[in-house]
PyMOL Python script that loads the backbone (N, CA, C, O; Angstrom):
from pymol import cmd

cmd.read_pdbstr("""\
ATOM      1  N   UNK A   1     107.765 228.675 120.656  1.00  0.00           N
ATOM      2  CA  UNK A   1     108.415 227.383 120.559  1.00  0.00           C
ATOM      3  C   UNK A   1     107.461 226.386 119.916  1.00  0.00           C
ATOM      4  O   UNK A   1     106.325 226.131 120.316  1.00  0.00           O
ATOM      5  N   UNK A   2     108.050 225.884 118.913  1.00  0.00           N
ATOM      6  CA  UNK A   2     107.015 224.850 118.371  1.00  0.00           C
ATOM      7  C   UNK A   2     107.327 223.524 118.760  1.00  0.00           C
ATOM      8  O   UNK A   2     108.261 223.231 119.508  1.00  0.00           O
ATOM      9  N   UNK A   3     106.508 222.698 118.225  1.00  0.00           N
ATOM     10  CA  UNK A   3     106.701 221.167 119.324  1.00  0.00           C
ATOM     11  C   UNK A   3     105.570 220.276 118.231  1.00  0.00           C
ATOM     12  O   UNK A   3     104.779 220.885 117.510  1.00  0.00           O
ATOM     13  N   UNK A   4     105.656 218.882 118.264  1.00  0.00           N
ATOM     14  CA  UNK A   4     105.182 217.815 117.630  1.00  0.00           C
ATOM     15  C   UNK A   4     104.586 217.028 118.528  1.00  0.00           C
ATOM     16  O   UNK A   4     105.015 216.104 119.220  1.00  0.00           O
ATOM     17  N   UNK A   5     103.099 217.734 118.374  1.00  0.00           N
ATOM     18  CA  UNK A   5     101.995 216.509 119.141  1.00  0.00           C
ATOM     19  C   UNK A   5     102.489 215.101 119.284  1.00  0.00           C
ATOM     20  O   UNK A   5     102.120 214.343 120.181  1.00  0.00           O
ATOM     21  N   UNK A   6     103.307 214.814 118.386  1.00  0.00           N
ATOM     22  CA  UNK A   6     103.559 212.860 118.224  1.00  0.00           C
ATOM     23  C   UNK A   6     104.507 212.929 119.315  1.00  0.00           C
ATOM     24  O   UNK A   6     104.573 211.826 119.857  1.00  0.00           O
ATOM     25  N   UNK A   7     105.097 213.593 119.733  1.00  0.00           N
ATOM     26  CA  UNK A   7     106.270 214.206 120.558  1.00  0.00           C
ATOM     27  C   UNK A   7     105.760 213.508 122.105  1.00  0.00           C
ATOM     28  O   UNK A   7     106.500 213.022 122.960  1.00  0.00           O
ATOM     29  N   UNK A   8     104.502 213.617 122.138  1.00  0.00           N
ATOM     30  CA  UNK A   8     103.582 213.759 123.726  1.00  0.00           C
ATOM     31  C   UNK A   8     103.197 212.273 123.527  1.00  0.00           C
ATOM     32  O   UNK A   8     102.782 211.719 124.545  1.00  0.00           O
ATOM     33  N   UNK A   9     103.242 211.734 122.710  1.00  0.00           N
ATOM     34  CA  UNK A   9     102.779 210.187 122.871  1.00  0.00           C
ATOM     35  C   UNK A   9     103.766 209.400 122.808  1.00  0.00           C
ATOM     36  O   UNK A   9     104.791 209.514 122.136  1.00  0.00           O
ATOM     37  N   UNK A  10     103.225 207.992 124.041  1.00  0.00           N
ATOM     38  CA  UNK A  10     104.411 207.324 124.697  1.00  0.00           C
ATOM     39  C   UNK A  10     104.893 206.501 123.430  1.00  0.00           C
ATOM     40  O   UNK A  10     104.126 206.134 122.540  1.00  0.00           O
ATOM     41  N   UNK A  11     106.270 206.253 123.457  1.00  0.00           N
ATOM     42  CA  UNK A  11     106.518 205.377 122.414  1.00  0.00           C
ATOM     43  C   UNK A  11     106.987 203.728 123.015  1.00  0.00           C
ATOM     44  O   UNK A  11     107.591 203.506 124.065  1.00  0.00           O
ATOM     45  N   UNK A  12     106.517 202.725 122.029  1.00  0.00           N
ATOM     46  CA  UNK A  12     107.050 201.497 122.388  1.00  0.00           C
ATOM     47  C   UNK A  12     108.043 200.705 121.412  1.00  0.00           C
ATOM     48  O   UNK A  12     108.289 200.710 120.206  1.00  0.00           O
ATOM     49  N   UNK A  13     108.522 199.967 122.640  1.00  0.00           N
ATOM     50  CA  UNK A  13     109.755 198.981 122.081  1.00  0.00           C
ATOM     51  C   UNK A  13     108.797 198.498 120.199  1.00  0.00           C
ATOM     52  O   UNK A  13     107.610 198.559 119.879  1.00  0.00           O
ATOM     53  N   UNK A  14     109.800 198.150 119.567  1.00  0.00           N
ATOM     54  CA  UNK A  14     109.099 197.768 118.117  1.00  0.00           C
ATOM     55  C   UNK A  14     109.361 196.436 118.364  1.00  0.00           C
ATOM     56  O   UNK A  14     110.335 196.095 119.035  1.00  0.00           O
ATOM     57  N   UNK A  15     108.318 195.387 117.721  1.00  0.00           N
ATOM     58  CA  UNK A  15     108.234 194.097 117.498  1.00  0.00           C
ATOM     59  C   UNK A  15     109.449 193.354 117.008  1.00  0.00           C
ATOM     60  O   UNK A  15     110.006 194.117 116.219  1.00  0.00           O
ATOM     61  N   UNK A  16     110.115 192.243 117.099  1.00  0.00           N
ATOM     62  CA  UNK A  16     110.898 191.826 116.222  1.00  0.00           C
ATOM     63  C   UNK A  16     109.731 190.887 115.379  1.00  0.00           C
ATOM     64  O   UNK A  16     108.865 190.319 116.045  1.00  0.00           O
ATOM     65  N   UNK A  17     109.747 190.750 113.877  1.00  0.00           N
ATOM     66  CA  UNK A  17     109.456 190.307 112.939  1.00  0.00           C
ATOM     67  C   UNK A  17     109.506 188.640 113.620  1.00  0.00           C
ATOM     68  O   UNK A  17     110.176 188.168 114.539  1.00  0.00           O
ATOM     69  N   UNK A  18     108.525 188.066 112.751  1.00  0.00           N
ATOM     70  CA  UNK A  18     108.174 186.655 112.980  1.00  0.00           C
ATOM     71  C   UNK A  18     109.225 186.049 111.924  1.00  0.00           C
ATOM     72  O   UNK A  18     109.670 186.721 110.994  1.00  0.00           O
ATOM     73  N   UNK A  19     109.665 184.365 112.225  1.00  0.00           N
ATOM     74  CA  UNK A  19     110.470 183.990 111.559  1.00  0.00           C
ATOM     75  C   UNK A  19     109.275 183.144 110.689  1.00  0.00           C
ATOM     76  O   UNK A  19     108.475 182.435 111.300  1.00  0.00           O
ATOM     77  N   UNK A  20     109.234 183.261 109.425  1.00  0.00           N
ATOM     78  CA  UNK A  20     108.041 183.071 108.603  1.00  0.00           C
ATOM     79  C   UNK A  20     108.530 181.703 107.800  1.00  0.00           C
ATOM     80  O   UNK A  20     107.714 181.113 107.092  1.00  0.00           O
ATOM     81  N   UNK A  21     109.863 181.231 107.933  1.00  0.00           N
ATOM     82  CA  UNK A  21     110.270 180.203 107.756  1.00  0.00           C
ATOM     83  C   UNK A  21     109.678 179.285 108.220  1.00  0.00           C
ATOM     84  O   UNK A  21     109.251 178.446 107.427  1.00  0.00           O
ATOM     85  N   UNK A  22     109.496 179.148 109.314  1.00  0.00           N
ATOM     86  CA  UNK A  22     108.652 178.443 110.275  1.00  0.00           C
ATOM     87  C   UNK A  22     107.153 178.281 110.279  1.00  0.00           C
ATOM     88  O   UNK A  22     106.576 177.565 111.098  1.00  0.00           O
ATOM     89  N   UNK A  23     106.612 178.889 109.444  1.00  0.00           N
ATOM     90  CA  UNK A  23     105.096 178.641 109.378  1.00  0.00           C
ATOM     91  C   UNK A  23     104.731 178.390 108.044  1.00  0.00           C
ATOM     92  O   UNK A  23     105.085 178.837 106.953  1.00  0.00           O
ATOM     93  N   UNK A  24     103.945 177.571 108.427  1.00  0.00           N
ATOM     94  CA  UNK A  24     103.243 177.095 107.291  1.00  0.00           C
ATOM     95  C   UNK A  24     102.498 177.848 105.852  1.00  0.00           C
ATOM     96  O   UNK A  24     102.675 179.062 105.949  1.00  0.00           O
ATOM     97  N   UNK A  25     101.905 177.579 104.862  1.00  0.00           N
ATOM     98  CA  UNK A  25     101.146 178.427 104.377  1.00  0.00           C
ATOM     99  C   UNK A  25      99.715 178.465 104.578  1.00  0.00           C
ATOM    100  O   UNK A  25      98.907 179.062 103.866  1.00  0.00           O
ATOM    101  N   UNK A  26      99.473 177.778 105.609  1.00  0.00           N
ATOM    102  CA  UNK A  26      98.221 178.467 106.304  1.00  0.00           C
ATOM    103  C   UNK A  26      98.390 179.358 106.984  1.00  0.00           C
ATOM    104  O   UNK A  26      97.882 180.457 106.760  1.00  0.00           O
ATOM    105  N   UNK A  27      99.133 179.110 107.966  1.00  0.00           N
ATOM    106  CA  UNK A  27      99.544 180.098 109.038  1.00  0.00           C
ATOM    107  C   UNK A  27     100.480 181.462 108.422  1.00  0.00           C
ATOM    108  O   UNK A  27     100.903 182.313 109.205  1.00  0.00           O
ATOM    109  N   UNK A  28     100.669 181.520 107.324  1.00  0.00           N
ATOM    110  CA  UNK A  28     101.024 182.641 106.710  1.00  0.00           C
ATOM    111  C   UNK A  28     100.111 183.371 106.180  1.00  0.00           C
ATOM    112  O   UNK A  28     100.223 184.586 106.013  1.00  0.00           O
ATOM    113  N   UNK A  29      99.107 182.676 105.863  1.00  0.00           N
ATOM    114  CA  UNK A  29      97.618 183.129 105.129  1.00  0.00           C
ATOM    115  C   UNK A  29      97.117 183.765 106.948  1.00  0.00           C
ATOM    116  O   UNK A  29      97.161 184.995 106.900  1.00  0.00           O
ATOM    117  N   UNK A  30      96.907 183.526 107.669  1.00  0.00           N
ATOM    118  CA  UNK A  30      96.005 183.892 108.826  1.00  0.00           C
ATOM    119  C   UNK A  30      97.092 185.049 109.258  1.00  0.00           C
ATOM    120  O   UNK A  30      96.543 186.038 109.742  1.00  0.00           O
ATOM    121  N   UNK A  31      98.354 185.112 109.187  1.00  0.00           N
ATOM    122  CA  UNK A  31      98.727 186.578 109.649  1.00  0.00           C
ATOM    123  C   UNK A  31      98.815 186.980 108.915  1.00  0.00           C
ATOM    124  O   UNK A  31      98.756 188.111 109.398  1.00  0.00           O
ATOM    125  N   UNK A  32      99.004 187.244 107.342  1.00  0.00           N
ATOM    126  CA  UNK A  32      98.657 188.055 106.398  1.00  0.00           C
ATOM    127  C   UNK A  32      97.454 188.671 107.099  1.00  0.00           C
ATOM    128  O   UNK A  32      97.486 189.650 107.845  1.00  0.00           O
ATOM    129  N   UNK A  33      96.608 188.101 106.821  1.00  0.00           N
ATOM    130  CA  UNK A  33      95.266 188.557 107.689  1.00  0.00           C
ATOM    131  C   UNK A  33      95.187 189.364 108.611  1.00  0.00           C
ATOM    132  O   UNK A  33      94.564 190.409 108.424  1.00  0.00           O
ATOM    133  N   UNK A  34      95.748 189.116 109.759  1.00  0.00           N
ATOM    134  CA  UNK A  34      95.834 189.477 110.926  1.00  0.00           C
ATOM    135  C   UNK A  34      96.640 190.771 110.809  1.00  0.00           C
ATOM    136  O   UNK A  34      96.373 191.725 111.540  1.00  0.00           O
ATOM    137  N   UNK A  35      97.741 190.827 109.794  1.00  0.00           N
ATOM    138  CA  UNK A  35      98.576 192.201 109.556  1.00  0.00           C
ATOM    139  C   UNK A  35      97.738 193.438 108.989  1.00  0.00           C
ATOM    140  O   UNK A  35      98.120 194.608 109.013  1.00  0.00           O
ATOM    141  N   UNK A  36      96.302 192.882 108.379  1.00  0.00           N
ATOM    142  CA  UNK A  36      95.984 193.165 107.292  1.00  0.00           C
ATOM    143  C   UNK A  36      94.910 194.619 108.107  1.00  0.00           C
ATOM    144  O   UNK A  36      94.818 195.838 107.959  1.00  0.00           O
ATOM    145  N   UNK A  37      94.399 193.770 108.801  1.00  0.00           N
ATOM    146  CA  UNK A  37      93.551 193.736 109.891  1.00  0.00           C
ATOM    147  C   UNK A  37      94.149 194.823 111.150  1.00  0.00           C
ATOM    148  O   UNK A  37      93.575 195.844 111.530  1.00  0.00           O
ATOM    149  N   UNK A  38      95.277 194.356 111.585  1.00  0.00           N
ATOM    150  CA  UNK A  38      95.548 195.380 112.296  1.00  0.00           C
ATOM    151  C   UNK A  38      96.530 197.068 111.553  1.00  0.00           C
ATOM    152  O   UNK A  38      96.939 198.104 112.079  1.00  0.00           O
ATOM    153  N   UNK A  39      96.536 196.587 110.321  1.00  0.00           N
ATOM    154  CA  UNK A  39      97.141 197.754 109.799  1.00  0.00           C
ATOM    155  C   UNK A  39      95.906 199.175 109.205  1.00  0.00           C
ATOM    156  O   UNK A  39      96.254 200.312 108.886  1.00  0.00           O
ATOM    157  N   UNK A  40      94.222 198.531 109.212  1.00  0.00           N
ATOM    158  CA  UNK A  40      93.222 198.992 109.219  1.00  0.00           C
ATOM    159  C   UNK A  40      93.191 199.535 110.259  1.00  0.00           C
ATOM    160  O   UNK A  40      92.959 200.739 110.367  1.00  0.00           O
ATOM    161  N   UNK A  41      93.460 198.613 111.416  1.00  0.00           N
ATOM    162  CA  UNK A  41      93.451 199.703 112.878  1.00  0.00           C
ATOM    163  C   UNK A  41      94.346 200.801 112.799  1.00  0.00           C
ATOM    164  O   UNK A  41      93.781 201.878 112.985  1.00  0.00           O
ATOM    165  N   UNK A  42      95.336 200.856 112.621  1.00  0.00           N
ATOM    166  CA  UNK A  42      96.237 201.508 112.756  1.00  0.00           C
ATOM    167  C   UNK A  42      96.109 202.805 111.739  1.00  0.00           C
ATOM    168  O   UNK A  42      96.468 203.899 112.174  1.00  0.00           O
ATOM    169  N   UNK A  43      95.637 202.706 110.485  1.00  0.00           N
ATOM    170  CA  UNK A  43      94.997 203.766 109.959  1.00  0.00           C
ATOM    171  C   UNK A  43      93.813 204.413 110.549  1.00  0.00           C
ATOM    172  O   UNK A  43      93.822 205.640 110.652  1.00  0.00           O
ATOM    173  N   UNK A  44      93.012 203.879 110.864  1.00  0.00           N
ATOM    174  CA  UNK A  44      91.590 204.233 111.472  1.00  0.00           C
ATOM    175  C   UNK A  44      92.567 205.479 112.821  1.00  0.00           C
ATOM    176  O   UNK A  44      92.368 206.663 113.094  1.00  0.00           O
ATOM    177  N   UNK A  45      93.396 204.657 113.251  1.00  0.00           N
ATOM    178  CA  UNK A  45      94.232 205.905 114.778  1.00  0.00           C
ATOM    179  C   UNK A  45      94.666 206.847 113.877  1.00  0.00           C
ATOM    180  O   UNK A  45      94.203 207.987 113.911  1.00  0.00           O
ATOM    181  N   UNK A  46      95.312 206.590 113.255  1.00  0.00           N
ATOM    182  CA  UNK A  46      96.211 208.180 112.727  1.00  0.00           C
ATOM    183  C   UNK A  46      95.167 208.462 112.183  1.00  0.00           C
ATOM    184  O   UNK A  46      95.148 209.603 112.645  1.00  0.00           O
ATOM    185  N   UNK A  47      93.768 208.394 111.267  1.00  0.00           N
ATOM    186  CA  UNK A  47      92.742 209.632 110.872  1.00  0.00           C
ATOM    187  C   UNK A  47      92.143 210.298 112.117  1.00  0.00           C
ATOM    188  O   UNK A  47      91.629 211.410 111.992  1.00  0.00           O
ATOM    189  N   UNK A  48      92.185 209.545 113.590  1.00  0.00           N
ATOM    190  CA  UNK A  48      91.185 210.091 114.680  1.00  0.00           C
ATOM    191  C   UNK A  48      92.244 211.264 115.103  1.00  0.00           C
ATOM    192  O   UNK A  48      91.802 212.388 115.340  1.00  0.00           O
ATOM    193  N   UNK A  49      93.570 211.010 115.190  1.00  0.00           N
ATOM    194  CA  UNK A  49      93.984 211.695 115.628  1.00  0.00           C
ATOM    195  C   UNK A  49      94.736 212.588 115.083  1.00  0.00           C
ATOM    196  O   UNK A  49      95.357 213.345 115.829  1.00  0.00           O
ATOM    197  N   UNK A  50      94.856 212.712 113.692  1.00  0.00           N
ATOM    198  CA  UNK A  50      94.654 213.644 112.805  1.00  0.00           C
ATOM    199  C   UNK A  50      93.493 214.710 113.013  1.00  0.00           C
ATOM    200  O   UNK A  50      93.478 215.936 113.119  1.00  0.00           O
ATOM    201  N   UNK A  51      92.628 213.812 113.026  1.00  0.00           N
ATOM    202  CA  UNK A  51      91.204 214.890 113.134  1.00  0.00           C
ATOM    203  C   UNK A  51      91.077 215.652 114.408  1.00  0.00           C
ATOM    204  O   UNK A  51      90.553 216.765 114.362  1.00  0.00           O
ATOM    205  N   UNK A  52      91.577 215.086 115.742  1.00  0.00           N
ATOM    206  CA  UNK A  52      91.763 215.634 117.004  1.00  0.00           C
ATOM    207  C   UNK A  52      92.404 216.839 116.761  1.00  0.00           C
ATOM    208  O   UNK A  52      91.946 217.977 116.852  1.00  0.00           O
ATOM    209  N   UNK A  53      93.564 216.452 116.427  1.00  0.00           N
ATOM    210  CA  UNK A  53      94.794 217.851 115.685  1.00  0.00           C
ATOM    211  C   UNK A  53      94.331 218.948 115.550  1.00  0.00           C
ATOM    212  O   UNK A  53      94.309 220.016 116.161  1.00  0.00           O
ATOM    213  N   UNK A  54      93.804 218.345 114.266  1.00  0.00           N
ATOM    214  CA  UNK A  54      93.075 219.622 113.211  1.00  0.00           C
ATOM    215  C   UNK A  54      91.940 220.265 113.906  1.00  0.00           C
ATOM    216  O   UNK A  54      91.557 221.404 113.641  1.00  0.00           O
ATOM    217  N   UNK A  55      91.398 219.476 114.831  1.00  0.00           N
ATOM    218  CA  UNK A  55      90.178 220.546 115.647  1.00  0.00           C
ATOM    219  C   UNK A  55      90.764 221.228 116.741  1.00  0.00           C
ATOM    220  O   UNK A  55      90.378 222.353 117.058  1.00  0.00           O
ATOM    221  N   UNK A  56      91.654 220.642 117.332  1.00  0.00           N
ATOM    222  CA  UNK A  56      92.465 221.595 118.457  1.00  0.00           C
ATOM    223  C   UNK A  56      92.925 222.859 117.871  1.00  0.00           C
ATOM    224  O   UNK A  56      92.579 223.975 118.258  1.00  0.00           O
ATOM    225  N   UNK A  57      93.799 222.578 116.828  1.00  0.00           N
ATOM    226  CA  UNK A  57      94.574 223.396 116.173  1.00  0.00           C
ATOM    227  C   UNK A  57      94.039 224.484 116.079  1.00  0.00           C
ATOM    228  O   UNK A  57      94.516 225.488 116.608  1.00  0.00           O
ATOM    229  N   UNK A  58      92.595 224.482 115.160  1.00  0.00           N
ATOM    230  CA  UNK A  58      91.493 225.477 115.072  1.00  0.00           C
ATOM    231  C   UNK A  58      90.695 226.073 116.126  1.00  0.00           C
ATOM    232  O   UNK A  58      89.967 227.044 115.922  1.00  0.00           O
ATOM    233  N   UNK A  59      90.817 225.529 117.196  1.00  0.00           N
ATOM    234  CA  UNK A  59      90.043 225.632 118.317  1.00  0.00           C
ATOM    235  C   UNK A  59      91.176 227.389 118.424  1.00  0.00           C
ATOM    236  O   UNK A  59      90.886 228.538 118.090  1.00  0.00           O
ATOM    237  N   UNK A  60      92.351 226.842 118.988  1.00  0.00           N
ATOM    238  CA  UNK A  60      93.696 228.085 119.287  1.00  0.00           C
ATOM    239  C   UNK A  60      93.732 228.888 118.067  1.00  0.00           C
ATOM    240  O   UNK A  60      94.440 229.889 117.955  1.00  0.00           O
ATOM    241  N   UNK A  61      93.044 228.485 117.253  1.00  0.00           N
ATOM    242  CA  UNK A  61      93.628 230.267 115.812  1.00  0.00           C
ATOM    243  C   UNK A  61      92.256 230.876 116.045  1.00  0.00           C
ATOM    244  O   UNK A  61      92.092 231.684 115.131  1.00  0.00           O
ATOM    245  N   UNK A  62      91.190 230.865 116.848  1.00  0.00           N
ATOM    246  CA  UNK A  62      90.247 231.630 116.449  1.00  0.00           C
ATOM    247  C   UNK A  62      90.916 232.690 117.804  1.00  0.00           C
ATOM    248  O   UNK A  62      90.404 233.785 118.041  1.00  0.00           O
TER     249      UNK A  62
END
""", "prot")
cmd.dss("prot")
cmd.show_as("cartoon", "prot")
cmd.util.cbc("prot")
cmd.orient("prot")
């Protein structure tokens, strides 16, 4: 039986989007930023746990 590691991790409610009408263009400049910033995080997780994967994975074929 096969199965999807992503399968085992909890999932959360998704954000509703900011109303960007409402902010300024500073304050559009600082969450640009802030998106920018946490979308680095968010890559940085999927390579760790990519790499987790791929060493488990290998760990079970030897």
């Amino acid at each position: 039986m096969a199965f999807d590691l992503d399968d085992l991790d909890p999932r959360q409610k998704k954000p509703q989007p900011k109303n960007l009408d409402a902010m300024n263009i500073e304050d559009l400049k600082e969450y640009v930023a802030a998106l920018k910033a946490e979308l680095a995080r968010v890559e940085n997780k999927i390579k760790a746990k990519q790499s987790h994967a791929a060493a488990a994975a290998s760990l079970f074929k030897k």
